[in-house]
LODODREN-954316 format. One record per residue: x, y, z of N, C-alpha, C in turn. Coordinates in pm, whole numbers, m for minus. Each point is the difference from the previous one (the first is absolute). Example, Ala and Ser with C-alpha at 12.3 -4.5 7.8 and 13.67 -1.06 7.14 Angstrom:
2
PT     nu     nv     nw    cau    cav    caw     cu     cv     cw
PT   1319   m569    780    m89    119      0     90    120      0
PT    m35    105    m72     82    119      6    m77    109     73
END
This chain:
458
PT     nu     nv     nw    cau    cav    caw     cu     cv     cw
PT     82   m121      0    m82    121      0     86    127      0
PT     92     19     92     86     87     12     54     36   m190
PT     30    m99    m91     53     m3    m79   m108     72   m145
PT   m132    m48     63    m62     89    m92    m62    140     33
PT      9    m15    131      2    186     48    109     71    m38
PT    101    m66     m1    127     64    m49    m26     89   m146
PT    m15   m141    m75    m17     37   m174   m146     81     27
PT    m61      2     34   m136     77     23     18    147      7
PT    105     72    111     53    109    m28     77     23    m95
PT    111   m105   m100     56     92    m91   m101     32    m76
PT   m105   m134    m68    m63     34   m123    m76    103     31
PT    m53     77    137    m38    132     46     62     99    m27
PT    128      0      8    117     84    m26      6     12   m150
PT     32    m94    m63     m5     m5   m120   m103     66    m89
PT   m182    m19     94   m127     65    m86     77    128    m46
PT     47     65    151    m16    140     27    108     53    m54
PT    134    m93    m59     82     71    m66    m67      4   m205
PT    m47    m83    m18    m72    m32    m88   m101    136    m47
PT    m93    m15     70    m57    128     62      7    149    m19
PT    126     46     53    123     72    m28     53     50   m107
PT     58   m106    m77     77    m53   m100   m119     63   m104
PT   m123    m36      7    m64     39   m111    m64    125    m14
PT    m26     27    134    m25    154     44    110    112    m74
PT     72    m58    m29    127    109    m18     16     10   m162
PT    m24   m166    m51    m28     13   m138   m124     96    m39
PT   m104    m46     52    m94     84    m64      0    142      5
PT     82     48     76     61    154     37    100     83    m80
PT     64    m99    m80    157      3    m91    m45    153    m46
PT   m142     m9    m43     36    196   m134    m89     46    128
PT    m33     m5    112   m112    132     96    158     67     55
PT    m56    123    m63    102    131     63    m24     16    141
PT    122    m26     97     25     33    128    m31   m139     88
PT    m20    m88    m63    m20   m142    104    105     15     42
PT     41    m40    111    148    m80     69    m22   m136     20
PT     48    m77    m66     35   m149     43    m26    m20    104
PT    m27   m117     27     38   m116    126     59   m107     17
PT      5    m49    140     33   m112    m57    m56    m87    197
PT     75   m131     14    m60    m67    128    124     17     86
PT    m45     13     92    123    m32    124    m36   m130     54
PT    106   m100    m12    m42    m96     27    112    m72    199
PT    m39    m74     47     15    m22    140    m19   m107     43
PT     97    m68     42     30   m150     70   m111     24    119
PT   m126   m109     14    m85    m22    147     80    m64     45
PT    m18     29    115     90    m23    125    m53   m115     42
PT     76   m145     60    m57   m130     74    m73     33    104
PT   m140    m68     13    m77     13    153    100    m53     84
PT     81   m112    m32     52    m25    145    164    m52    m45
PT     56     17    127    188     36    m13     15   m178     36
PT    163     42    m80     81   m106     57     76     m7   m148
PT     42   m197     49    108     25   m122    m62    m57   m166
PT   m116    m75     34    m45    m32   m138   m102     87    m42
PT    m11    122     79   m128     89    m56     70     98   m121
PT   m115    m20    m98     39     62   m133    m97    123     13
PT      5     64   m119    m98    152    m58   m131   m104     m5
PT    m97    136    m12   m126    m71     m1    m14     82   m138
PT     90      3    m83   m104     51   m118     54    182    m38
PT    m41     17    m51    m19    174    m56   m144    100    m21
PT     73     68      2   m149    161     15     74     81    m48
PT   m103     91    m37      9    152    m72    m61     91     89
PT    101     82    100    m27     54     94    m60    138    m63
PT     73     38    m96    m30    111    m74      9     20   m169
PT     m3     82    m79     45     51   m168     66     46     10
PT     99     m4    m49    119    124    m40    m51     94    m72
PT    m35    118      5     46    110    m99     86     46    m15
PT     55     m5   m133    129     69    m72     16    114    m21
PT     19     95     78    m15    164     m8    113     39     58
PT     30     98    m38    105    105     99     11    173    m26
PT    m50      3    120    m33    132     31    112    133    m83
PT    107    m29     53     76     67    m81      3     40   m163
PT    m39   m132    m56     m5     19   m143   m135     42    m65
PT   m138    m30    114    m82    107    m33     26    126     11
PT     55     52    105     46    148     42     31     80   m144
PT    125   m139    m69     66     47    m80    m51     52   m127
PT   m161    m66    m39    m64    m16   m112    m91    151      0
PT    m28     m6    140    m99    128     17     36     77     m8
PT    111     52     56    156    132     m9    m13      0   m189
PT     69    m69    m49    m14     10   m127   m122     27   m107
PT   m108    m36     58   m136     m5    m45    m50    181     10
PT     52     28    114    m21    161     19    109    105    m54
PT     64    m36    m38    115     57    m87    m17     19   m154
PT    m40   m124    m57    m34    m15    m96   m108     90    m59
PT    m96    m24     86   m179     59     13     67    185    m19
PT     77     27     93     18    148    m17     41     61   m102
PT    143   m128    m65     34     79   m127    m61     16   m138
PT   m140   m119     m6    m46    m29    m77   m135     95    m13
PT    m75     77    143    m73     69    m28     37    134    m32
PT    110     40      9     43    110    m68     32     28   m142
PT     85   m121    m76    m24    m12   m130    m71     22    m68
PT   m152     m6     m3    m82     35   m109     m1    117     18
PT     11     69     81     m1    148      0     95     93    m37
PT     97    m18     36    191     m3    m41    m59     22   m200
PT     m9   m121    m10    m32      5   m161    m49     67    m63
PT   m149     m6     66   m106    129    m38    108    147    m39
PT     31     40    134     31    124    m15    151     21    m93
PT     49   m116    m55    149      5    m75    m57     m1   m147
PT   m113    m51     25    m54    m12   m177    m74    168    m43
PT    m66     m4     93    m35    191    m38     57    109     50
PT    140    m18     99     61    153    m41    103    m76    m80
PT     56    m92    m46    117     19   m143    m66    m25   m143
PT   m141     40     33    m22     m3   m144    m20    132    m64
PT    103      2    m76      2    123    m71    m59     62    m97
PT   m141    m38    m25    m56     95    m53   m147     74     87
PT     68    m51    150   m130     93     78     72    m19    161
PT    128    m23    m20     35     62    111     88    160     40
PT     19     28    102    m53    148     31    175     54    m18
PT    105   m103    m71    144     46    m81    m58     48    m91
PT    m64    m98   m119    m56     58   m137    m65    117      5
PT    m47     26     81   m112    131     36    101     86      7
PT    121     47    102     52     92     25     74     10   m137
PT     66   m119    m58     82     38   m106    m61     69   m121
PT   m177    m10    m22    m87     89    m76     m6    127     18
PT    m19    m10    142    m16    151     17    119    118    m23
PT    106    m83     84    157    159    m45    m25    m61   m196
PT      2    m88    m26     31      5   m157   m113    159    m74
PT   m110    m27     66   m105    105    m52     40    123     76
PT     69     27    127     56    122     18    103     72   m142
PT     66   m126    m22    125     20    m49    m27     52   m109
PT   m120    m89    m62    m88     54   m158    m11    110     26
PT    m65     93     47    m68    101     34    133    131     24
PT    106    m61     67    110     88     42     30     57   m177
PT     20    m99   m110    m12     52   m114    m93    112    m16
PT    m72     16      4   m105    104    m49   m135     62    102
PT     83     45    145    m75     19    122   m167     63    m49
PT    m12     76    m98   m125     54    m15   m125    m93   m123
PT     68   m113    m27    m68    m75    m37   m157    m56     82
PT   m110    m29    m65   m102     m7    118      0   m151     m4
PT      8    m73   m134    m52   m160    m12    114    m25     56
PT    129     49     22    151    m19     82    m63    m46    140
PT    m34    121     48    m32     41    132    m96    m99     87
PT   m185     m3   m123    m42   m109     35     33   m150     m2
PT    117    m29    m16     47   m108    m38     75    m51    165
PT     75    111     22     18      6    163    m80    m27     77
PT   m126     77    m24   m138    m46     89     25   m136    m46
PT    m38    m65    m88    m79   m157    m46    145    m86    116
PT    128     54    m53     44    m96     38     11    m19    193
PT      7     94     40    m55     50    143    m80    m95     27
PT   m121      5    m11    m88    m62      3     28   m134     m2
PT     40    m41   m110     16   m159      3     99    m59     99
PT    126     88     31     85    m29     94   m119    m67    160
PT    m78    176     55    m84     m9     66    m87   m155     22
PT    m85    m31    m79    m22   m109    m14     63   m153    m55
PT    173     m1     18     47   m140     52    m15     51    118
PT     59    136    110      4    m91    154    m88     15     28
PT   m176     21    m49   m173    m29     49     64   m174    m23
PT     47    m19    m92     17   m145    m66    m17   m118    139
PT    193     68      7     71    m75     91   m106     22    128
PT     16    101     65    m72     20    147   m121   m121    m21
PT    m86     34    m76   m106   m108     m8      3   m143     m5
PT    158    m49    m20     38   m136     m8     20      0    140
PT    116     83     70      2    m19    103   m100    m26    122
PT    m63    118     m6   m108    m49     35   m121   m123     21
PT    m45     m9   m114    m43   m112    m35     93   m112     91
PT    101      1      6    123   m165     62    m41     24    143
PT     m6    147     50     m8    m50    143   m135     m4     59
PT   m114     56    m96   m153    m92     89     35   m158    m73
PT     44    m51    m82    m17   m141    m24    103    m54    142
PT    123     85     m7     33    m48    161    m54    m41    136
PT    m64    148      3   m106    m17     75    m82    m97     17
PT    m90    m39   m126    m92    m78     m3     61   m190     53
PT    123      1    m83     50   m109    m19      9      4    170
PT    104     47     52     24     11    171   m113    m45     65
PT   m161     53    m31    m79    m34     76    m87   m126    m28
PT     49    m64   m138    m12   m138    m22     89    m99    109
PT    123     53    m14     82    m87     87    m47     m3    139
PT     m4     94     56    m67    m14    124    m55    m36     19
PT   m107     m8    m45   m157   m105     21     22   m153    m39
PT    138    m45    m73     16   m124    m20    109    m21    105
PT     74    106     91     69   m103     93   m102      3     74
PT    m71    133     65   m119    m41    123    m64   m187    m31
PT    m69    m32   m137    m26   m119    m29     69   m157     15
PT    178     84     m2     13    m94     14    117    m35    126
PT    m44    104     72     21    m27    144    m62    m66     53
PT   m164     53      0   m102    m70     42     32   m173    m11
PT     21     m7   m126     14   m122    m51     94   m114     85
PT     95     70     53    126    m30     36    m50    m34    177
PT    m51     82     62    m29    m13     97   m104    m90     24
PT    m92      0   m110   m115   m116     30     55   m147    m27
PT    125     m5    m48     50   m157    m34    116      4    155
PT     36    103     58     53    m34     69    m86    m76    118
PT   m114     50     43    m94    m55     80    m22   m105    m15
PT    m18   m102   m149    m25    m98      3    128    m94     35
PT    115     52    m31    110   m106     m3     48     m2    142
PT    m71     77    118     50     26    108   m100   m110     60
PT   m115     12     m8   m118    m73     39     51   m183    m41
PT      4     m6   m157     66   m131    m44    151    m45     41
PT     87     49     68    135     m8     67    m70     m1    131
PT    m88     56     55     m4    m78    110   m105    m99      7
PT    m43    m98    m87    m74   m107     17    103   m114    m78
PT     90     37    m78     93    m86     m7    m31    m17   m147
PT    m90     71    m60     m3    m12   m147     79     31    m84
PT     69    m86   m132     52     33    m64    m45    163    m90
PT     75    134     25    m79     72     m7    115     76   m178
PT    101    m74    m51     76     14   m143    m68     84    m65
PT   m107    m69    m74    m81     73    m80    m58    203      3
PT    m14    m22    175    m45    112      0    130     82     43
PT     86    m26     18    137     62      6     73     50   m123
PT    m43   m123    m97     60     44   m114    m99     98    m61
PT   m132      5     14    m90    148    m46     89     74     65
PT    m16     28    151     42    137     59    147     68    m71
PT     52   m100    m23    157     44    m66    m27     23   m154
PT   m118    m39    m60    m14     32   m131      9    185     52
PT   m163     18     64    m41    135     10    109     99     63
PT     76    m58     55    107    105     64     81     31   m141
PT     59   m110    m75     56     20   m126    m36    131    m61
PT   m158     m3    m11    m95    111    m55     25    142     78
PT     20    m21    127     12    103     60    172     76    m31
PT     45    m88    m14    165     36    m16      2     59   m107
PT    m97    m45   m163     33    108    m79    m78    143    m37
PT    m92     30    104    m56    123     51     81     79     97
PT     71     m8    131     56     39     76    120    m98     59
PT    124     38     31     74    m60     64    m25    m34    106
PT     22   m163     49    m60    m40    166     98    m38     62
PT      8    m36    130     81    m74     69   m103    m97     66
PT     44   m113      9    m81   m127     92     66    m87     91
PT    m71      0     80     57    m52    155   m143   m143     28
PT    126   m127    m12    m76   m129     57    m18     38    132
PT   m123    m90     47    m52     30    125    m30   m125     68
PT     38    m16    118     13   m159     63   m142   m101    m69
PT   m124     70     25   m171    m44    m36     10    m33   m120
PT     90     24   m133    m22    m30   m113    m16    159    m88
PT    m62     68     83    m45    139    m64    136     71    m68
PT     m7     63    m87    139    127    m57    m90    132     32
PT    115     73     51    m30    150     m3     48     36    m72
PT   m102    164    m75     80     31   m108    m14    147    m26
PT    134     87     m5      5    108     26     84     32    m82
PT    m11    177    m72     67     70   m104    140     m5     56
PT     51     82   m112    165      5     12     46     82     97
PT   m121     93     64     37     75    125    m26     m3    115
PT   m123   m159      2      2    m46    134   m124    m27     24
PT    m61     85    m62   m160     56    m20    m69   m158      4
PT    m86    m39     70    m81   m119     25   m106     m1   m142
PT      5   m106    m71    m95    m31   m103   m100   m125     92
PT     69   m102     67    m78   m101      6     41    m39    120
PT    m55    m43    112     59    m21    110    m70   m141     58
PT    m12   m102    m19    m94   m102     16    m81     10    m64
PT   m188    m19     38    m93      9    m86    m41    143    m12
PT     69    118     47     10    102    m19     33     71    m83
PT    m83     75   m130     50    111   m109     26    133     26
PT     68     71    m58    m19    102    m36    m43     61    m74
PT    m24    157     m6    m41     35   m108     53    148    m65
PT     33    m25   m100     91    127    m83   m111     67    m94
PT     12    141     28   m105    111    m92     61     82    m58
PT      6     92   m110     59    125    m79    m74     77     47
PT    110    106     47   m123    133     98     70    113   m127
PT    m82     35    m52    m10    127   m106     96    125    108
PT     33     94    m76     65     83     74    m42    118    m68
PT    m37    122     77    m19    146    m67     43     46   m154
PT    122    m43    m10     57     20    m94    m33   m120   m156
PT    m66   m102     57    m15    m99   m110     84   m110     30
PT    101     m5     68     68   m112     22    m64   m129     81
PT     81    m81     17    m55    m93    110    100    m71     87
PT    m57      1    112     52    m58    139     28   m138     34
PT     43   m112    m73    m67   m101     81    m10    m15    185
PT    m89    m98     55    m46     11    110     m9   m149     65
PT     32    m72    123     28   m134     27    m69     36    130
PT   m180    m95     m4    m73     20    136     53   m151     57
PT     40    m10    119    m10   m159     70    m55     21    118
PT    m75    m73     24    m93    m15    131    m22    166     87
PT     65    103     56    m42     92     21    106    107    m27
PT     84    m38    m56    153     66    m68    m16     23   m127
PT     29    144    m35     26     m2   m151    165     49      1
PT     14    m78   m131    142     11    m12     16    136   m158
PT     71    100     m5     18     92   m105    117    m95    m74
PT    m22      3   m134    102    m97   m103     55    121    m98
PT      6    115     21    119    104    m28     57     19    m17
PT    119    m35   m106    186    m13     26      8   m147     16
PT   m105    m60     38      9   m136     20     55   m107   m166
PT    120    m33     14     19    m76    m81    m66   m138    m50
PT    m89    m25    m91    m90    m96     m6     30   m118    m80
PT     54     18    m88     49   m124    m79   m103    m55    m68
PT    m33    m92   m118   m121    m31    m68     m5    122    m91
PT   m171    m24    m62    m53     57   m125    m12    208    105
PT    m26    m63    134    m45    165     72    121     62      6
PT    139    m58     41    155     36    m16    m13     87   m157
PT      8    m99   m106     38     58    m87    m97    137    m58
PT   m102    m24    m18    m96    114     34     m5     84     56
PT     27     33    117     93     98     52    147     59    m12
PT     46    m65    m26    194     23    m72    m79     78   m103
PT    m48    m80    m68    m51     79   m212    m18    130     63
PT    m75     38     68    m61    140    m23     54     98     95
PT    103    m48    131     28     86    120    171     40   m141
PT     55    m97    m62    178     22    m49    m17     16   m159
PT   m176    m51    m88     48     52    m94   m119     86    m54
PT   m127    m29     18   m124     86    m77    m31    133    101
PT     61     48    141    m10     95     43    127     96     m9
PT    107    m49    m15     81    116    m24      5     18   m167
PT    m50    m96   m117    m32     15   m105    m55    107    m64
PT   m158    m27     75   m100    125      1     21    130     49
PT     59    m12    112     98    144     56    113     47   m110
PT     44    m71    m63    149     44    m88    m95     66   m130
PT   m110    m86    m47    m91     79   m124    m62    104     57
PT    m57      9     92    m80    117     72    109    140    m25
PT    134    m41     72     91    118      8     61     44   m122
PT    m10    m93    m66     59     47   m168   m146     91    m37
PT   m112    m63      7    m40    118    m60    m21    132     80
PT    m22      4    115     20    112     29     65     90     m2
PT    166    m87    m25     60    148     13     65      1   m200
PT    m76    m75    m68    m35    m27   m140    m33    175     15
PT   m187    m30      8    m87    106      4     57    136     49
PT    102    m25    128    m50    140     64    187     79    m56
PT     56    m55    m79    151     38   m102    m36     53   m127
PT   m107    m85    m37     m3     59   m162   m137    110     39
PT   m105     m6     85    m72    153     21     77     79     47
PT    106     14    119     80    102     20     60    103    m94
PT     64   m133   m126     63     84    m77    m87     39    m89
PT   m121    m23   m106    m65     44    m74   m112    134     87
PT    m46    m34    132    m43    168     51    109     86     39
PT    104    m37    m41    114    115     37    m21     39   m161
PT    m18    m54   m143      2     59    m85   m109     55    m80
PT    m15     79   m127    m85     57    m37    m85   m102   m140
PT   m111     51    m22    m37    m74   m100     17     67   m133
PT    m52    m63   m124     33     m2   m140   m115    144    m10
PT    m64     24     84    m97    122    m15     40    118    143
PT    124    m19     m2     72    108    141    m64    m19    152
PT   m110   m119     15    m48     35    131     93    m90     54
PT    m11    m47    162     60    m48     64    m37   m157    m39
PT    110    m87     26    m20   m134    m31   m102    m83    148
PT    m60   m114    m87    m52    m44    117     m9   m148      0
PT    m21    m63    136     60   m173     52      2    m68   m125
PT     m9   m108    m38     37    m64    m72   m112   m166     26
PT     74      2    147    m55   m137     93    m84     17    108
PT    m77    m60     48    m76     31    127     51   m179     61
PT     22    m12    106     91    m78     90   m105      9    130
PT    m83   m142      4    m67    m12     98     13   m146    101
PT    103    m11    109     48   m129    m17   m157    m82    139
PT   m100     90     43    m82    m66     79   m119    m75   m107
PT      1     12   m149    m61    m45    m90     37   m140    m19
PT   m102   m136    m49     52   m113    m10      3    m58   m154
PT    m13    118    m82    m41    m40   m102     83    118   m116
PT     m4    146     86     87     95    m92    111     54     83
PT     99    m63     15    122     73     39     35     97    m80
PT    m31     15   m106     87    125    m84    m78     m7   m115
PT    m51    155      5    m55    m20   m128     54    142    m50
PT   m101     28   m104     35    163    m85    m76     85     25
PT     33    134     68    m84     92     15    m44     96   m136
PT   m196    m75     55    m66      2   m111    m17    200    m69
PT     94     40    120    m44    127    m73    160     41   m100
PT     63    m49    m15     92     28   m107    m21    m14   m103
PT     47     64   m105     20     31   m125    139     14    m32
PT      1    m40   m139    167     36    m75      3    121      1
PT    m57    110    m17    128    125      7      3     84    165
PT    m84    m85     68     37    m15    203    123    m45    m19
PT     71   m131    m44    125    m23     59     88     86    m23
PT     87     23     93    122    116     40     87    m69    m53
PT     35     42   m131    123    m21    m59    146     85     40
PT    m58    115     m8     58     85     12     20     84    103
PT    157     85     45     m8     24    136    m30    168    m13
PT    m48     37   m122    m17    148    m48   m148     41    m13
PT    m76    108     36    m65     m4    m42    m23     51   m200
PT    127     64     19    m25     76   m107     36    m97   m104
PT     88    m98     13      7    m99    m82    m91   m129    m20
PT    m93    m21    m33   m112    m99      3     83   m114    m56
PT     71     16   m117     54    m99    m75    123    m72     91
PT     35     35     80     99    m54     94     27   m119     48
PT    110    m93    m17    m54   m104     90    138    m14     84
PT     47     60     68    116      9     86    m77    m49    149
PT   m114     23     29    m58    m69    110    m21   m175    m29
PT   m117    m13   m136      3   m122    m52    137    m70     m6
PT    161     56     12    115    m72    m20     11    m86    150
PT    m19     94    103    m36    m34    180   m107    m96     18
PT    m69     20    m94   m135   m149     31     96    m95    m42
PT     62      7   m129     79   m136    m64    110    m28    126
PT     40     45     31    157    m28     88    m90    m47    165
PT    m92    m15     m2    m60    m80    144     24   m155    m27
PT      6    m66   m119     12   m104    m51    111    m75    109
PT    109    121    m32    131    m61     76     m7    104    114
PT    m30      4     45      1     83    162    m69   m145    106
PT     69    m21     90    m50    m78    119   m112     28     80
PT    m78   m116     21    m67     30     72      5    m94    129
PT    m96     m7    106     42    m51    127   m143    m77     42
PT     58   m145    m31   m101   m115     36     58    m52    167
PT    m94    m57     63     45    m57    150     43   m173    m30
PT     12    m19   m129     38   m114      8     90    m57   m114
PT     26    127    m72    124     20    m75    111     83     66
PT    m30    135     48     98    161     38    m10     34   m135
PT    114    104      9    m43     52   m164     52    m69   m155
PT   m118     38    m74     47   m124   m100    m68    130   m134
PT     40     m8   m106      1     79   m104   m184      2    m63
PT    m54     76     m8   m163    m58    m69      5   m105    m90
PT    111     82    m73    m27   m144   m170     72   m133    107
PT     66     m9     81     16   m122    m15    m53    m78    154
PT   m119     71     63    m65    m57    134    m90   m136    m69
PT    m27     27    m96   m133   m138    m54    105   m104      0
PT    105     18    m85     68   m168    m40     84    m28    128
PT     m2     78    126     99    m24    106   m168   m118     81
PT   m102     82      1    m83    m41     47    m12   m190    m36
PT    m10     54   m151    m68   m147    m80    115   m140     25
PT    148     92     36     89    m79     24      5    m81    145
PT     m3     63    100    m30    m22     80   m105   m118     62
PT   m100     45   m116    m93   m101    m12     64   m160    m64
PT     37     42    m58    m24   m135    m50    185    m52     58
PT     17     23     77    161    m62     80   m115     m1    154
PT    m76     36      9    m99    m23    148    m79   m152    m78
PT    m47    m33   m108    m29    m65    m64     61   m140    m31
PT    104     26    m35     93   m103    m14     59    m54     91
PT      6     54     95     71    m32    139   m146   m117     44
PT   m109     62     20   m142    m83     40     64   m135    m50
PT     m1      4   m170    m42    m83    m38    103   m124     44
PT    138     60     21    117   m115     30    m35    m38    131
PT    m29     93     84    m54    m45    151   m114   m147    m36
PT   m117     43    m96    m84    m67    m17     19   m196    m26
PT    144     68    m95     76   m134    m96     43   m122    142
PT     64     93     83     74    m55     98    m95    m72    110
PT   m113     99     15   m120    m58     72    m51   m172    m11
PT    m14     22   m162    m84   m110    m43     86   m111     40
PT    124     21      1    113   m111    m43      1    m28    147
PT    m14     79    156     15    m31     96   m120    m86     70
PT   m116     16    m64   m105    m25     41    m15   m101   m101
PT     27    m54    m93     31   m147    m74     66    m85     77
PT    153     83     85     41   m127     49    m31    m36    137
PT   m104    116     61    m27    m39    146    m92    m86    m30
PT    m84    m26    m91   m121    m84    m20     90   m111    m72
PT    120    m46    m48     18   m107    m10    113    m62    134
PT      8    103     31     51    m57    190    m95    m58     58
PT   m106     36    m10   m109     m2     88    m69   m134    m34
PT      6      6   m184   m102   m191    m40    140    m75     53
PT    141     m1     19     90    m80     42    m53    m71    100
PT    m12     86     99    m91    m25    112   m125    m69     30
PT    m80     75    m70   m110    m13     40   m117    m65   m116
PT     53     m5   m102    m61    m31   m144    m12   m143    m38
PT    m75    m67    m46     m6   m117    m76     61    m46    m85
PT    141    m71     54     56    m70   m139   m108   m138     m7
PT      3    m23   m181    m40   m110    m30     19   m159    m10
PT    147     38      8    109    m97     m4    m22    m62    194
PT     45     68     58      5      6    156   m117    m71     11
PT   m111     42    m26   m115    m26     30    m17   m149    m34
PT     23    m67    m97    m14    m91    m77    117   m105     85
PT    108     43     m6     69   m150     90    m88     m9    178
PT    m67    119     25    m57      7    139    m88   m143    m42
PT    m95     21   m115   m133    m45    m28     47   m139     11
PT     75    m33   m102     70   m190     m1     84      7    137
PT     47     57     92     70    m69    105   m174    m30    135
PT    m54    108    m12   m127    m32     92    m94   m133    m62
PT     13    m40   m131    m71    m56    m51     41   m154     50
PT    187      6    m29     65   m112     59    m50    m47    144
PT    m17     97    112     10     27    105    m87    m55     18
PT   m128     33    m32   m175    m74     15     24   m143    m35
PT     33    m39   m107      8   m119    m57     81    m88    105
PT    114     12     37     93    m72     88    m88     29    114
PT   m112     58     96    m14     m3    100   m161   m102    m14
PT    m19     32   m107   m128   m102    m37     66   m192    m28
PT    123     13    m14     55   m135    m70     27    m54    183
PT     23    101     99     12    m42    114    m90    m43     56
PT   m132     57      2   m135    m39     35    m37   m124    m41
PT     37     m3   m156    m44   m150    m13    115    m99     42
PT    109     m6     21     99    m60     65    m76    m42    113
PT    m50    108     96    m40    m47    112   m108    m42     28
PT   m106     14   m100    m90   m110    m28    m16    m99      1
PT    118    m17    m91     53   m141      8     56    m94     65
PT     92     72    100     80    m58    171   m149    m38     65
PT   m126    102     16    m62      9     40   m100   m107     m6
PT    m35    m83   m114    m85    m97    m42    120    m85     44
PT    127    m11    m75     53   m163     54    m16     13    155
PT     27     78     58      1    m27    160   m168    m60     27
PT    m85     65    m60   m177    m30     53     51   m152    m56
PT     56    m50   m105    m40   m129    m85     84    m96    101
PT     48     15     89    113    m42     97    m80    m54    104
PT   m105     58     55    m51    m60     45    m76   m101     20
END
């Protein structure tokens, strides 16, 4: 009897590696399973001495094949990636319409001194003169152009930001409601894998929205908190993150936990909200500030010098530009009350035909002007310093981006090392458990058989 209780537990052992074994096959393509496998354990003899043997084997527990570290490693990378990648489409956007040169706001300026220059030929010309207007004008409307692109990028920021938020709140929630269960199932002794390997899916998710840190917790539970400390998930406990609008149009993010709010300000975030913030605090706000200041002091150089001069009909010259930078739609336009023989060509009155003033409009071209995120840089050449800039802020993304992918490829093949389904592995598991059953069943009937000759003995 002893002999078929014996084989009784392996071929038990054996179901459950069996069991196992196939559990893991049928798992081979589900993204984020972790393997298993059996822990297997010599039963101990009911009673001592020198001919007492094992009573057999048990599966005290499953192995899961995980390691914390190399998740760490996947999620770190997962939020890195996420940042450089949500900045890119935007990066692009704005490299494809200011270097395109037939409506960005270089081509414009280089129209306009060219039509000064026309005009410097023959200052009392009128179709000369209006030609200055036209091209004015069109200058005017690339930076309505540009501003309006800009624009436009940062409510989609906006908007996008307050997508993200509402999908980590979701999937915090998420995170915390699986922690409850695996805390509840760890303490009844349930194999609780499955729902471990969700929770580590959704944190995944969370890693490429915001950078996290996670802390195992004796119960089974992970806590899980931003890169600054800030509590996302604390047991079956969420948090919750809001965009608080600001006077000015901006936005705040905001971290409520249980009766604490946390300000995320300066707060380095990491993820799609990281990079979303980088885009617009290092390149679409001092951008928009560098176009804003070109035209202003565009506008308020070339009216200086044309109301310092006289017009083609002796009166005094007048603006040129009207420069309104609280407008979201006309930063610069043409003041509608000019006319060609208003512009001050001339610094005489008595000379109408003059264009010794018009020579001072031309020579602003190369006169400096003073951006906060250039210093001084020449007019004709602030656009291509700008556009340059851009696209070396651009290129840099994109190698960051290159390097991303490649780091976060190999933490996820660290990680299936670990934790992933080989097929091969799997398969000598399947024929050695298969052996295992079979030899513990060939024992049973062995002892069947001791078992009848001994009854036939009698």
């Amino acid at each position: 009897m002893s002999l078929i209780q014996t084989a009784l537990s392996g071929t038990r052992a054996a179901q459950i590696g069996l069991d196992v074994t196939s559990q893991n096959i049928a798992n081979v393509m589900t993204d984020g399973y972790t393997r298993q496998g059996v822990q297997l354990a010599t039963v101990q003899p009911a009673r001592s001495g020198a001919t007492a043997v094992g009573a057999g084997v048990n599966v005290p527990a499953l192995i899961r094949f995980s390691d914390s570290y190399k998740s760490l490693q996947m999620w770190t990378a997962a939020s890195e990636l996420a940042q450089r990648d949500v900045s890119q489409a935007y990066l692009t956007q704005l490299e494809q319409v200011m270097g395109d040169g037939e409506s960005g706001i270089s081509g414009g300026l280089d129209q306009f001194f060219s039509a000064l220059n026309a005009a410097s030929v023959e200052p009392g010309s009128s179709p000369l003169r209006q030609q200055v207007i036209t091209a004015a004008d069109a200058l005017a409307q690339r930076f309505n152009s540009l501003q309006t692109v800009l624009s436009n990028q940062r409510t989609a920021i906006a908007q996008q930001r307050n997508t993200v938020v509402q999908q980590v709140n979701t999937l915090s929630a998420d995170v915390a409601r699986l922690n409850d269960k695996i805390a509840a199932a760890t303490g009844l002794g349930v194999n609780a894998s499955g729902l471990i390997d969700e929770r580590d899916k959704k944190i995944d998710d969370v890693a490429k929205l915001v950078q996290v840190q996670v802390v195992n917790q004796p119960d089974g539970t992970r806590s899980v908190s931003l890169r600054g400390g800030q509590p996302l998930v604390v047991g079956s406990t969420p948090s919750t993150m809001r965009a608080q609008v600001n006077p000015d149009g901006s936005q705040t993010l905001k971290l409520d936990f249980a009766n604490q709010t946390f300000s995320l300000a300066g707060t380095p975030l990491g993820g799609q909200l990281g990079g979303l913030d980088d885009l617009q605090a290092r390149i679409l706000t001092p951008l928009a500030r560098s176009i804003t200041e070109t035209a202003d002091q565009l506008s308020s150089n070339v009216n200086a010098k044309l109301t310092a001069g006289y017009g083609s009909d002796g009166s005094a010259g007048q603006p040129l530009f009207v420069f309104d930078a609280t407008s979201s739609t006309s930063l610069l336009k043409i003041n509608p009350a000019v006319l060609p023989q208003k512009l001050g060509f001339s610094s005489d009155p008595l000379q109408p035909g003059g264009s010794d003033n018009l020579l001072a409009v031309i020579a602003l071209q190369q006169q400096p002007v003073t951006l906060t995120s250039l210093g001084n840089v020449l007019l004709g050449d602030v656009y291509s310093q700008l556009v340059g800039k851009l696209a070396t802020d651009s290129q840099q993304n994109q190698a960051a981006l290159s390097t991303a992918q490649t780091v976060r490829n190999q933490a996820e093949a660290s990680w299936k090392s670990t934790s992933g389904v080989n097929k091969d592995e799997e398969a000598v598991n399947l024929l050695q458990y298969q052996q295992m059953y079979q030899a513990n069943m060939k024992v049973i009937q062995v002892a069947n058989e001791l078992f009848d000759s001994t009854l036939g003995m009698i």
